[in-house]
ZAMARGU-4260 file (C-alpha; in steps of 0.2 Angstrom, whole numbers, plus 5000, padded with zeros to 4 digits):
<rodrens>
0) 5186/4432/4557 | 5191/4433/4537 | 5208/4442/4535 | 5215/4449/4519 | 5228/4440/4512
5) 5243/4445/4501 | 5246/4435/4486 | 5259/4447/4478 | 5272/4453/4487 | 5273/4471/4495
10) 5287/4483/4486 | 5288/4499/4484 | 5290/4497/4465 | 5274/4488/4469 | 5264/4477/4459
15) 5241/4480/4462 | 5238/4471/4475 | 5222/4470/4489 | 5228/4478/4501 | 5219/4477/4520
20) 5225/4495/4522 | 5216/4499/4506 | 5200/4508/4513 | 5210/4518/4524 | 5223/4525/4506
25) 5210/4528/4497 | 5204/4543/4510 | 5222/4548/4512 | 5225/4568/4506 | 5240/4560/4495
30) 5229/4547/4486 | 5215/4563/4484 | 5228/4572/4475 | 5238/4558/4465 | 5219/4555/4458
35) 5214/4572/4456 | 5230/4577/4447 | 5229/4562/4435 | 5212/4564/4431 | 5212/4582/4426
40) 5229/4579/4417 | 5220/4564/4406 | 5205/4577/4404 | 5218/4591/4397 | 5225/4577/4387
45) 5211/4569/4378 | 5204/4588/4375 | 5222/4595/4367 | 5221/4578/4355 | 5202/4582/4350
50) 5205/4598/4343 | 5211/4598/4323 | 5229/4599/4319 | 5229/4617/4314 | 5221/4622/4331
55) 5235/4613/4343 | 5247/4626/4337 | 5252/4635/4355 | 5258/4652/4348 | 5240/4653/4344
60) 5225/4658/4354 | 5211/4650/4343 | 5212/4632/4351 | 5209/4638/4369 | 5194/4647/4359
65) 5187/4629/4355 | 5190/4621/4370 | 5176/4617/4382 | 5179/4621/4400 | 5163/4612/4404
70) 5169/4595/4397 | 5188/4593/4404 | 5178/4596/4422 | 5166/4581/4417 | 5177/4569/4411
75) 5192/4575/4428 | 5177/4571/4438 | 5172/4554/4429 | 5190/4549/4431 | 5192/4554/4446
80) 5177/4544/4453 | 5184/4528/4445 | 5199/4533/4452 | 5192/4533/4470 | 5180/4519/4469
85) 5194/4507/4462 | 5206/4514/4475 | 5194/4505/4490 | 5198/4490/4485 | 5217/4491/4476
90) 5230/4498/4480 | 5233/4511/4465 | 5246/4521/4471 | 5259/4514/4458 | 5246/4515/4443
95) 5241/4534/4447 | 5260/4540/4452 | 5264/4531/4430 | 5248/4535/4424 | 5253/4554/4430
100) 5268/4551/4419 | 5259/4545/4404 | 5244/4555/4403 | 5260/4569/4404 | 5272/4561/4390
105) 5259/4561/4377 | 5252/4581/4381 | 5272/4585/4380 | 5271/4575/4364 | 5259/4582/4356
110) 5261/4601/4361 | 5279/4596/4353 | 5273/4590/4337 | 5260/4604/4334 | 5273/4619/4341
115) 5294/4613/4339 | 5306/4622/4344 | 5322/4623/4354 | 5318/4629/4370 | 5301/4622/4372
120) 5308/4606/4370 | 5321/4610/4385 | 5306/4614/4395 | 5295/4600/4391 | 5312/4589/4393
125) 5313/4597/4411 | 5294/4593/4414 | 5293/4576/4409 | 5310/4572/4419 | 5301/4578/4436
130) 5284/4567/4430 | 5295/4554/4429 | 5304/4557/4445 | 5290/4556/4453 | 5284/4540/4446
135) 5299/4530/4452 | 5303/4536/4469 | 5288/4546/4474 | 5284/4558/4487 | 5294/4561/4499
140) 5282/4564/4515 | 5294/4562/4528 | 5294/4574/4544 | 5308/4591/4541 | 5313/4589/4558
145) 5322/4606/4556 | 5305/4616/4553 | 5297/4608/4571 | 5294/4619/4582 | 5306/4616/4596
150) 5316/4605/4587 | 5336/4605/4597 | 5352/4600/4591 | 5359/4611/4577 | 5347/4622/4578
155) 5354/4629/4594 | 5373/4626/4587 | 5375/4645/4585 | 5368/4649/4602 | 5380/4635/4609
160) 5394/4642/4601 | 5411/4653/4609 | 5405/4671/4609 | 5420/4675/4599 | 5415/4664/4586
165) 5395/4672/4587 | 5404/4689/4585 | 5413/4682/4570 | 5399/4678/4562 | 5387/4692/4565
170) 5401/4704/4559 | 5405/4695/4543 | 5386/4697/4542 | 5385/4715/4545 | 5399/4718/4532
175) 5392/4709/4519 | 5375/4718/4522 | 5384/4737/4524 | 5393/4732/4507 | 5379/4732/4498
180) 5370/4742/4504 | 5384/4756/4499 | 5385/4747/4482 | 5365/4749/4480 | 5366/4767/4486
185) 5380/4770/4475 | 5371/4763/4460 | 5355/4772/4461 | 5360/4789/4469 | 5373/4790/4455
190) 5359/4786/4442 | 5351/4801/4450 | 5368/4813/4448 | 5370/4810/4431 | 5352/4812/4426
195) 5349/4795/4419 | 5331/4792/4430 | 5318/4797/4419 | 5299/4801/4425 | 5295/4783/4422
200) 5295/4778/4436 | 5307/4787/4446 | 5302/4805/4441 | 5282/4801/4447 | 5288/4794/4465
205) 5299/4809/4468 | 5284/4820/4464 | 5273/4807/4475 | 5284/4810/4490 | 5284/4829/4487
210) 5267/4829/4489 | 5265/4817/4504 | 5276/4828/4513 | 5266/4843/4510 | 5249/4835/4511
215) 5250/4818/4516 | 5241/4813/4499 | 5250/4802/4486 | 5248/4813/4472 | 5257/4817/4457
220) 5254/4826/4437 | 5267/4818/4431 | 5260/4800/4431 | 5246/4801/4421 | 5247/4819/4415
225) 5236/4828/4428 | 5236/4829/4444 | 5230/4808/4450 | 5233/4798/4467 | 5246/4787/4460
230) 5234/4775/4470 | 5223/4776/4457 | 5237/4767/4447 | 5243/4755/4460 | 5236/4752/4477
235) 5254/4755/4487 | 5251/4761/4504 | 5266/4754/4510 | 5277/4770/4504 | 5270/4776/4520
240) 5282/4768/4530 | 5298/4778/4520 | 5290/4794/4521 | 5297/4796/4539 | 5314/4795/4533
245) 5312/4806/4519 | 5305/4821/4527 | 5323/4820/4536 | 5331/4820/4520 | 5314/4827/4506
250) 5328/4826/4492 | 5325/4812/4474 | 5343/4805/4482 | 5336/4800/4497 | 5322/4790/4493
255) 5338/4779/4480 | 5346/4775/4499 | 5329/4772/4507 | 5327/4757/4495 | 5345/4750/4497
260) 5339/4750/4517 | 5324/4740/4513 | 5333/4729/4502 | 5348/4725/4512 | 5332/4722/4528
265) 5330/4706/4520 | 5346/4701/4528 | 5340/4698/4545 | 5323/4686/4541 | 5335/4675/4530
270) 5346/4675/4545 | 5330/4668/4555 | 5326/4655/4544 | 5345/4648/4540 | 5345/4645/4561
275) 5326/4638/4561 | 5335/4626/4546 | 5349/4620/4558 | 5361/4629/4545 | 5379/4633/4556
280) 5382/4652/4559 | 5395/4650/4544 | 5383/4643/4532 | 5371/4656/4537 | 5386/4669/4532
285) 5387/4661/4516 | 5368/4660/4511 | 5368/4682/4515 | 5383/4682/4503 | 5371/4671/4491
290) 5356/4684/4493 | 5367/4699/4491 | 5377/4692/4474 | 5361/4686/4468 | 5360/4695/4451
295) 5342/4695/4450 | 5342/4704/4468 | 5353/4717/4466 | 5348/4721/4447 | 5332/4723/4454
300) 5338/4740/4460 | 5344/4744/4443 | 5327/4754/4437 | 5329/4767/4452 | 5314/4767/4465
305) 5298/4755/4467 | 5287/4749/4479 | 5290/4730/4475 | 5306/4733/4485 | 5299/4729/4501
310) 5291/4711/4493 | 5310/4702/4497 | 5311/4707/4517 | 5295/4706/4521 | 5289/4688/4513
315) 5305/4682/4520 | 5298/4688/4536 | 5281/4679/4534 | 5292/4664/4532 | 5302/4665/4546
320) 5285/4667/4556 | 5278/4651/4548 | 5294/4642/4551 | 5295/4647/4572 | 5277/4645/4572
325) 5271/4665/4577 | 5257/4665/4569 | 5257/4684/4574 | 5273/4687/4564 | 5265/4679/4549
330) 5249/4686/4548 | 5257/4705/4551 | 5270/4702/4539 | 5257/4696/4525 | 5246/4712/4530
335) 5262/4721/4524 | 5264/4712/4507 | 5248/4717/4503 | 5252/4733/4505 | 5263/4733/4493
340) 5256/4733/4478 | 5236/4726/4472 | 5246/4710/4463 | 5257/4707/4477 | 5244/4696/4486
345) 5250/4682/4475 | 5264/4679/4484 | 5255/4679/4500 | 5241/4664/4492 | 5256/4653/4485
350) 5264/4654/4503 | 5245/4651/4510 | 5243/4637/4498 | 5258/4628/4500 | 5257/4629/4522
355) 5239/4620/4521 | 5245/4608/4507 | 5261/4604/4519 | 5250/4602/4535 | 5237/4592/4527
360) 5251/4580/4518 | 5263/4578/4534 | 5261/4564/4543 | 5255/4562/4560 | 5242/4574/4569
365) 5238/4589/4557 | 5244/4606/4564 | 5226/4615/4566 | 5234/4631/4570 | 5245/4631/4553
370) 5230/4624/4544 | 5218/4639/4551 | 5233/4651/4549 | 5235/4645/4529 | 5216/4645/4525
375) 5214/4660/4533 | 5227/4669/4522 | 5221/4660/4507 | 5206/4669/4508 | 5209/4684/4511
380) 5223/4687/4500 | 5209/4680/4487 | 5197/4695/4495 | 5209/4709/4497 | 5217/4704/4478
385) 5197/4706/4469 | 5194/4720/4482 | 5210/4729/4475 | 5207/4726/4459 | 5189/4732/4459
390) 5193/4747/4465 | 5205/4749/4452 | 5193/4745/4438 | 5181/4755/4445 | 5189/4771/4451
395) 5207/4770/4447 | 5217/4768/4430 | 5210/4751/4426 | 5221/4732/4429 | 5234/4730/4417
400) 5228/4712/4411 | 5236/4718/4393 | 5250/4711/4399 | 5245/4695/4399 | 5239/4695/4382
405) 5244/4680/4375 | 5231/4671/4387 | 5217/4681/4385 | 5209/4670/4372 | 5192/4678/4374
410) 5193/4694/4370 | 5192/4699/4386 | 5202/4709/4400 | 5197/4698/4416 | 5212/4690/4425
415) 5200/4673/4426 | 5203/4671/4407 | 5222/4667/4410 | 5215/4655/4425 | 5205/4645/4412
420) 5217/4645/4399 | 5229/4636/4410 | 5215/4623/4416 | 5212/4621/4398 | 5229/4617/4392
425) 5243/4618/4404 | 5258/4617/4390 | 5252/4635/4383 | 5259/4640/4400 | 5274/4629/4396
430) 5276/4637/4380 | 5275/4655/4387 | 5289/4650/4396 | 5302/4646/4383 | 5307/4658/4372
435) 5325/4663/4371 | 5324/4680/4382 | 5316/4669/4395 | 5326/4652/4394 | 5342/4668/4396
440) 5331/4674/4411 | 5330/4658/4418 | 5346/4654/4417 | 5352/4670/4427 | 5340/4667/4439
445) 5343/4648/4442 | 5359/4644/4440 | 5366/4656/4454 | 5354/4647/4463 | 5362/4631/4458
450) 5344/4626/4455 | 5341/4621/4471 | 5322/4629/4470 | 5318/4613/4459 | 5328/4600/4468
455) 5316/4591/4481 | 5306/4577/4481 | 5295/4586/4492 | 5286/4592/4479 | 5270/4602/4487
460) 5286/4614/4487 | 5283/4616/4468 | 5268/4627/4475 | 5280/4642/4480 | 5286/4643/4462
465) 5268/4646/4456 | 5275/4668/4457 | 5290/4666/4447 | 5280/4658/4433 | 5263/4668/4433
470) 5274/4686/4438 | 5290/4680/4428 | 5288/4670/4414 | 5269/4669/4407 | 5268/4686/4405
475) 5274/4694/4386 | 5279/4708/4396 | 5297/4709/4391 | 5300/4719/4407 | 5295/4707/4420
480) 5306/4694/4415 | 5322/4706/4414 | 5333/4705/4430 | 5338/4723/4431 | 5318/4727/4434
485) 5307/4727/4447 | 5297/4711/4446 | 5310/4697/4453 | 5309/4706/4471 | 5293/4695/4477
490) 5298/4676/4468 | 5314/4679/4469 | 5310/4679/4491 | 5300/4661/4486 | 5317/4657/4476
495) 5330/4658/4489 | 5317/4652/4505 | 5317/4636/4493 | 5336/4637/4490 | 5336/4638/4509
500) 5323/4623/4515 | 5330/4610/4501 | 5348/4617/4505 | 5341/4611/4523 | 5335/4592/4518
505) 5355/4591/4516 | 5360/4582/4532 | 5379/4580/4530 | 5384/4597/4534 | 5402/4595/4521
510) 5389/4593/4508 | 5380/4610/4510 | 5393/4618/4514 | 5404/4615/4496 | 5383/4618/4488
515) 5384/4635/4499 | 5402/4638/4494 | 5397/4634/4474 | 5381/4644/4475 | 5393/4659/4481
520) 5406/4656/4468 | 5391/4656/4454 | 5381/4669/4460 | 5397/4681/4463 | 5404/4676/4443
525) 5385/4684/4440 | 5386/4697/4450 | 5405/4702/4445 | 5399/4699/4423 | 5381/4706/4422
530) 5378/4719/4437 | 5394/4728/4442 | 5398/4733/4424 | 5380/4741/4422 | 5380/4748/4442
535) 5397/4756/4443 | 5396/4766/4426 | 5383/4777/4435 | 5394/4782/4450 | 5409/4784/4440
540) 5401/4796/4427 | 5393/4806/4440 | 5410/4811/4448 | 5420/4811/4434 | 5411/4824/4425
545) 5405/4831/4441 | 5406/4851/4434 | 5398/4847/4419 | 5382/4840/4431 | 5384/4853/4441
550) 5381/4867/4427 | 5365/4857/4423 | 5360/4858/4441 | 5363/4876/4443 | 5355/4880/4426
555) 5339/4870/4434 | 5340/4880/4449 | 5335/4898/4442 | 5319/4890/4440 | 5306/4896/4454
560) 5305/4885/4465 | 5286/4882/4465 | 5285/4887/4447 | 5271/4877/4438 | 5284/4868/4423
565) 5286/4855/4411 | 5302/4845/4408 | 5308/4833/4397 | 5312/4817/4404 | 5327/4814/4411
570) 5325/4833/4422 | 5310/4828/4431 | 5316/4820/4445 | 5326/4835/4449 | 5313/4846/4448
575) 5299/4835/4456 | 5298/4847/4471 | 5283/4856/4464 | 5265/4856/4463 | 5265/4855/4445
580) 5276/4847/4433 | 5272/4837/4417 | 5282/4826/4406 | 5283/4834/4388 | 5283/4818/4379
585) 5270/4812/4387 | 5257/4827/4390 | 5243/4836/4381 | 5249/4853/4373 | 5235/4861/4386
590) 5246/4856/4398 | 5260/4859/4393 | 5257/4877/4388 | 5248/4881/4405 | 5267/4877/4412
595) 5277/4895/4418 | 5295/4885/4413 | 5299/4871/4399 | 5316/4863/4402 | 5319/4856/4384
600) 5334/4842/4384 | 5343/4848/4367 | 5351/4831/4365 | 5336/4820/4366 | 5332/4813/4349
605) 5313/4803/4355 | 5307/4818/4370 | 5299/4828/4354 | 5293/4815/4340 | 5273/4819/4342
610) 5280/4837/4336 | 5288/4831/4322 | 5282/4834/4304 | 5288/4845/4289 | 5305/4835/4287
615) 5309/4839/4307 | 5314/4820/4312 | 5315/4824/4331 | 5300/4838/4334 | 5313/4850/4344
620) 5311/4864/4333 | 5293/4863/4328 | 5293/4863/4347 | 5300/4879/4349 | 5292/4888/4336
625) 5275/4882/4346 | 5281/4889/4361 | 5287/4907/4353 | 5269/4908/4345 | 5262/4905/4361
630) 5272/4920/4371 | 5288/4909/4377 | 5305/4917/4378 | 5320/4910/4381 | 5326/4909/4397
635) 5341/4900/4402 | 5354/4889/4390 | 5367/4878/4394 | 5377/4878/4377 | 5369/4864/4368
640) 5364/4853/4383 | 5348/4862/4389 | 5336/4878/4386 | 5321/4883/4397 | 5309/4895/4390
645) 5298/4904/4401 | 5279/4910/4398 | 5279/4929/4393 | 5266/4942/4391 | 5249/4932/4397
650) 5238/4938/4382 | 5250/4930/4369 | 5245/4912/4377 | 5236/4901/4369 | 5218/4902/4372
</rodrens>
């Protein structure tokens, strides 16, 4: 019987050899993706060097314009069959693993030559540094015997340990969480005190919850100036779950220390998976302390209110299902993400993705039940993502693609336009990535992080990054790459889980505890110079001039209760508890003069401009004149603060 032979000698720097094992790699899911990476990156390539000079500009949209979707998936596909049929014989892994590498180096180099700069070049450095990683060591596709389900040992350390020391733990634990949550509370319920939440977006989910209490219905007139389903908007069934709370409580205030709940919630899943990682009880204290100084974390609270809130506990909790292995847990606590918000299913399809492509590529027998739960997911996150969508392009307010302009190379609004334009050419995404608000971004939301989300050589992790740079960085949106918004509560849950399982690869436990102890130290000089500064001026200016407040709320009070009124911005939220209530920068005259009261804000200098004209910078007195033709009278005045005007005689409105 013939047997191969090996004439060169087997290294794992490796030379191409026959291999006897050859037949069998060449079926293997790591060779099937080493092959179809480097084909399509080869195919990006040689279509980003065939375009005319003046078209490789990235800034630019007209090169995507001129390239062909049709050929880069003909000559991945001709590649990739070489690839294959070359693999049955040789053993190729060494060739694909550099050719990966190259086929990378010379996109980066061209996309540099055609579109310099600074930060790109940081990027692209920090590209080509992980291509290159990769080519010399490789994958690593050893087991995590930390995520096994039943794995012993340290996972079972704080269970093992003297009560007192549990007790020590759990308390430190509770302290940390009950600080923050009285720091968050502070924060957004002195924003409220002081009137510094305008309508958007605090001002419409005060007058949302209003109406859910007396109706059940998420409506609002504030939102889109009429009276709307903020569903219509933003398909967020998951305020459902604080309306409870708030009908104990149906003041603007309360729903500020509902969301510091929520968000010091995400306490308790981290918990779970630090003790599913074999972290001590001490390291598990110090990666709380790590979530709760995280700058992007906290300054997430710093635009009062939203929905995305929920995004941090509850994707942390469909990671702690995935790493016990309750499939139930998983599934219910993605059902919840999805109610968040019409966009949020992306986090639950990178989670999705990134569990098949671990079960598939872990060695051994595959886990069908983690494979049926991941596909599963995958889908119908797809499904409920187009389904939400469509409902909102059809019945609702529209999807809000414009911010993702700057891929839309075809004119269009469809989301799969930004798909294909990073297929077409993956360094425009690079590009999008780098400019100097971003890099400063990046920055403050790795660093405290000690960049542990990109340290692995596990790199099917790379998957769970895929929200911060879609959500985060591609986007123009200046707002979604700012840390005191909204849009870091659902990658920045991907972020720390990845902090936590590379934190977890770790096996000498001195190590992660000084990386823990940095991360602490970093994440608290964060916290200390870019979020208590901007928190604590809120709180402080609301007592300190506590009698001045006051007067504004009394003034505010003489208004009717039920009273149809319009308000400028910063007075909304305090008067939300209506049926009727517009924004007078942002509604029609119509609706404006079909309001009872209109709380003017004397000292607003951009609440008037549309009224502006005759040499009247701010619009405030044509404003007035407006309303005194149409049958208002002054009302109430707070010295030059604020005046309300209230309708007179009904035949002197505007007809």
């Amino acid at each position: 019987m013939l047997k191969y032979k090996f004439w060169a000698r087997k290294t794992d720097r490796g030379r191409h050899f026959l291999h006897k094992d050859a037949g069998r790699a060449f079926l293997s899911v790591p060779g099937f993706v080493r092959r179809i990476i480097l084909s399509w990156l080869s195919a990006v390539t040689a279509e980003y060097i065939m375009l005319p000079g003046e078209l490789r500009d990235l800034a630019l949209l007209n090169g995507l314009a001129n390239m062909s979707p049709a050929r880069v998936v003909g000559i991945t596909g001709t590649i990739f069959f070489f690839l294959t049929g070359l693999s049955c014989s040789l053993n190729t892994r060494i060739f694909e693993r550099w050719g990966m590498a190259a086929a990378g180096a010379v996109l980066i180099v061209s996309a540099l030559r055609a579109s310099g700069g600074q930060g790109f070049l940081m990027i692209c450095a920090g590209v080509l540094a992980v291509l290159i990683l990769f080519a010399v060591y490789g994958w690593d596709g050893s087991r995590e015997p930390a995520a096994e389900p039943g794995h012993r040992g340290k996972l079972h350390e704080f269970a093992l340990a003297p009560k007192r020391t549990r007790r020590v733990y759990l308390w430190l634990s509770a302290g940390l969480s009950a600080a923050f949550f009285l720091f968050v509370s502070a924060w957004t319920v002195g924003r409220v005190y002081c009137f510094s939440s305008p309508t958007y977006d605090f001002g419409i989910f005060s007058q949302m919850f209003y109406y859910m209490k007396e109706s059940g219905l998420p409506m609002t007139t504030l939102e889109r100036d009429g009276l709307l389903s903020h569903f219509a908007v933003h398909v967020s069934p998951i305020y459902y779950l604080m309306l409870p709370f708030y009908r104990l409580a149906p003041v603007p205030a309360a729903l500020q220390v509902l969301q510091a709940a929520v968000m010091t919630s995400a306490v308790i899943p981290l918990w779970e998976i630090g003790k599913r990682r074999s972290l001590t009880g001490g390291q598990r204290v110090m990666l709380c302390a790590v979530l709760f100084l995280y700058p992007a974390y906290s300054g997430g609270a710093g635009y009062d209110l939203h929905e995305n809130c929920f995004l941090t506990p509850l994707i942390l909790w469909m990671f702690c299902g995935i790493e016990s292995g309750r499939s139930a847990l998983t599934i219910g606590a993605a059902v919840l993400v999805w109610m968040v918000k019409e966009d949020a299913a992306v986090y639950v399809a990178a989670a999705a993705l990134w569990l098949i492509v671990r079960t598939v590529l872990r060695p051994g027998k595959p886990d069908w039940r983690n494979l049926a739960v991941g596909t599963a997911l995958l889908a119908a996150s797809l499904g409920w993502f187009f389904l939400a969508t469509g409902y909102l392009a059809r019945y609702g307010d529209g999807v809000m693609t414009y911010r993702y302009g700057n891929f839309l190379y075809d004119g269009s609004s469809s989301l799969a336009a930004v798909v294909r334009s990073v297929f077409l050419n993956p360094m425009k995404a690079v590009y999008e990535c780098a400019d100097t608000e971003k890099l400063r971004f990046i920055a403050m939301t790795l660093l405290p992080l000690l960049g542990l989300p990109l340290l692995t050589r596990r790199y099917e992790r790379y998957i769970l990054l895929i929200p911060y740079i879609l959500v985060n960085l591609m986007s123009d949106y200046r707002y979604q790459h700012d840390i005191f918004f909204q849009y870091m509560f659902g990658s920045g849950a991907s972020l720390i889980y990845l902090t936590v399982l590379n934190l977890s690869d770790l096996r000498n436990g001195r190590r992660r505890f000084l990386v823990l102890a940095a991360a602490v130290l970093v994440s608290a000089a964060g916290f200390g110079g870019a979020v208590v500064p901007k928190a604590a001026r809120y709180p402080v200016q609301a007592v300190r001039y506590y009698e001045y407040y006051q007067n504004i709320r009394d003034t505010l009070d003489t208004i009717p209760e039920h009273a149809p009124a319009a308000a400028s911005t910063f007075y909304t939220a305090y008067l939300s508890r209506r049926e009727t209530l517009y924004d007078i920068r942002y509604c029609s005259a119509e609706h404006l003069l079909s309001a009872e009261y209109i709380v003017l804000d004397l000292s607003s200098d951009s609440d008037y401009q549309k009224y502006a004209s005759g040499g009247r910078d701010n619009g405030l007195d044509n404003l007035t004149e407006l309303l005194e033709a149409n049958g208002y009278e002054e009302y109430e005045r707070l010295d030059s603060v604020l005046a309300i005007y209230r309708r007179g005689r009904p035949e002197t409105l505007l007809r």
